[in-house]
N, C-alpha and C positions, 0 to 999 in steps of 0.2 A: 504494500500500500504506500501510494505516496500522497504527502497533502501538500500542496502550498497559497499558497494567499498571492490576492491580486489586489492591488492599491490603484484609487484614482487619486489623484491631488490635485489642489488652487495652486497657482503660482504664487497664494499667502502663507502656503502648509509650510511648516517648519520642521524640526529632525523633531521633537519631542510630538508634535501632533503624527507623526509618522511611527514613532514609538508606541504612542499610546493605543491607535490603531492594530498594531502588531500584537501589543497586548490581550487587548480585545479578544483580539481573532484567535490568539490561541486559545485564552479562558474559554469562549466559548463551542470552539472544538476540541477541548480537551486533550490539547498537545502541548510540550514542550518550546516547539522550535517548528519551524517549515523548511522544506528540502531547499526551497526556493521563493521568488517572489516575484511576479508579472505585473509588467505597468505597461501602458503606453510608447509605443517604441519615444516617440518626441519625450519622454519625463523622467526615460532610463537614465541619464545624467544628471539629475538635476541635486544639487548637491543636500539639500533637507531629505530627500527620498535615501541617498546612498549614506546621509548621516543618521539617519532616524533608523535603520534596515542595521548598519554596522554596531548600533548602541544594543538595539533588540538580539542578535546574534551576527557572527560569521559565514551568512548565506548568500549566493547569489541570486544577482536584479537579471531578471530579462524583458527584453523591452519588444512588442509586438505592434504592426501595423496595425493600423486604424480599420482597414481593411481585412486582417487577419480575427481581430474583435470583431468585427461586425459579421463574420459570416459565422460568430458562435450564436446558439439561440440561447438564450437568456430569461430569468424568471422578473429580471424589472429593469427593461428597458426603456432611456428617458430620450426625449427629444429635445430638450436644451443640448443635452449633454453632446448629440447626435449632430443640433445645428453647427456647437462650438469645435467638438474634434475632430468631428466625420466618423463616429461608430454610437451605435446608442448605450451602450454600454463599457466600460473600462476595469472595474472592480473585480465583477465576476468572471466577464467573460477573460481577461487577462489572467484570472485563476485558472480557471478550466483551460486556457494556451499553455499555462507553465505547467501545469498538472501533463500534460500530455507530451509537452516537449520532454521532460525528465521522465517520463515513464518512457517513455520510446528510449531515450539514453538508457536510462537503467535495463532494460529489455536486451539491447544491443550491446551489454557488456556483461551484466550477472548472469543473463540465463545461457546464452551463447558459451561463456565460460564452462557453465556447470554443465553442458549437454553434448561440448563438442565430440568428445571422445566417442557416445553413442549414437549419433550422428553421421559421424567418419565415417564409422564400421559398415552402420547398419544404410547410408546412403539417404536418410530422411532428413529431413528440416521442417520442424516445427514454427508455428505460427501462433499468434497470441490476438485475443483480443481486449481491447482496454474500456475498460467503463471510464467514465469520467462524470464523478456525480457533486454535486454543489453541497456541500456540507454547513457551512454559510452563509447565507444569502447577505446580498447587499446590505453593508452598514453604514451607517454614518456617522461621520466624527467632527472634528472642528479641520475645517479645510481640506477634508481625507475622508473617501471612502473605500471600503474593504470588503473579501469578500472571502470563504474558503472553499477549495475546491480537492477532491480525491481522486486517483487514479488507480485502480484494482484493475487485477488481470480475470478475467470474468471463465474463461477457459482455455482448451488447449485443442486444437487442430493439427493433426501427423498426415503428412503424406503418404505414411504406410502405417504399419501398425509396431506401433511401441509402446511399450507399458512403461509407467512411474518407474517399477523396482528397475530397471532396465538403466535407467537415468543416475540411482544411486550405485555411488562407488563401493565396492564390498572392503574387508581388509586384506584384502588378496590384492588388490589395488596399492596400497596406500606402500610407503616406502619409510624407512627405520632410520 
């Protein structure tokens, strides 16, 4: 599972109203920290975003096109928001882009890792598919809105047929 949070901001937000938002977001998903966090590709620099994000933890911003948000569907999409940036949404749907860009990352590094060997052998490549579900809906804050978003791997698709135990390494494997 991966979660992270997507931030909209004012050009008034400041690093502690970006904190505090952070905050938030994770009280009320009951996590620690986020793998990541999605803004705006235009607000990825902006330095209250990368100072408010650095105070909150050591996690990376990624920044998505206007374009990119706009073609996520979204549970509260606004049309100010829509006239001023060109996407009706930035909180959420910047969640749910970061939630999916790091699941794709993570997918094409952990599972690849742990499956090559049965793979090789057996001549199959598995396939994943990814949920991506809004864990919290748009928030608001003082000059910041927030949102959080999860990515779960829903099942598994083989080319041929492979089983689980097949994927685990025995101790006949492992080396001393």
């Amino acid at each position: 599972m991966i979660i992270t949070a997507g931030i909209g901001l004012s050009s008034r937000a400041g690093p502690a109203d970006v904190f505090d938002m952070l905050t938030t977001l994770a009280r009320a998903a009951h996590v620690l920290t986020f793998v990541g966090v999605g803004t705006l590709d235009q607000r990825r620099d902006n330095s209250a975003l990368i100072d408010g994000v650095a105070e909150f933890a050591p996690i990376a911003i990624s920044g998505f096109s206007a374009s990119q948000l706009g073609a996520v569907s979204v549970h509260a999409p606004n049309s100010w928001v829509l006239d001023t940036v060109g996407t009706p949404s930035v909180a959420e749907a910047s969640a749910m882009c970061a939630a999916r860009l790091y699941a794709a990352n993570a997918n094409g590094a952990a599972e690849q890792a742990r499956i090559a060997d049965v793979a090789h052998r057996k001549g199959v490549r598995p396939t994943h598919r990814v949920a991506i579900d809004v864990l919290v809906p748009k928030t608001l804050g003082r000059y910041v809105t927030g949102a959080v978003a999860c990515a779960t791997w829903t099942d598994r698709v083989w080319t041929d047929r492979v089983s689980l135990a097949d994927t685990n390494y025995s101790t006949a494997h492992t080396t001393d």
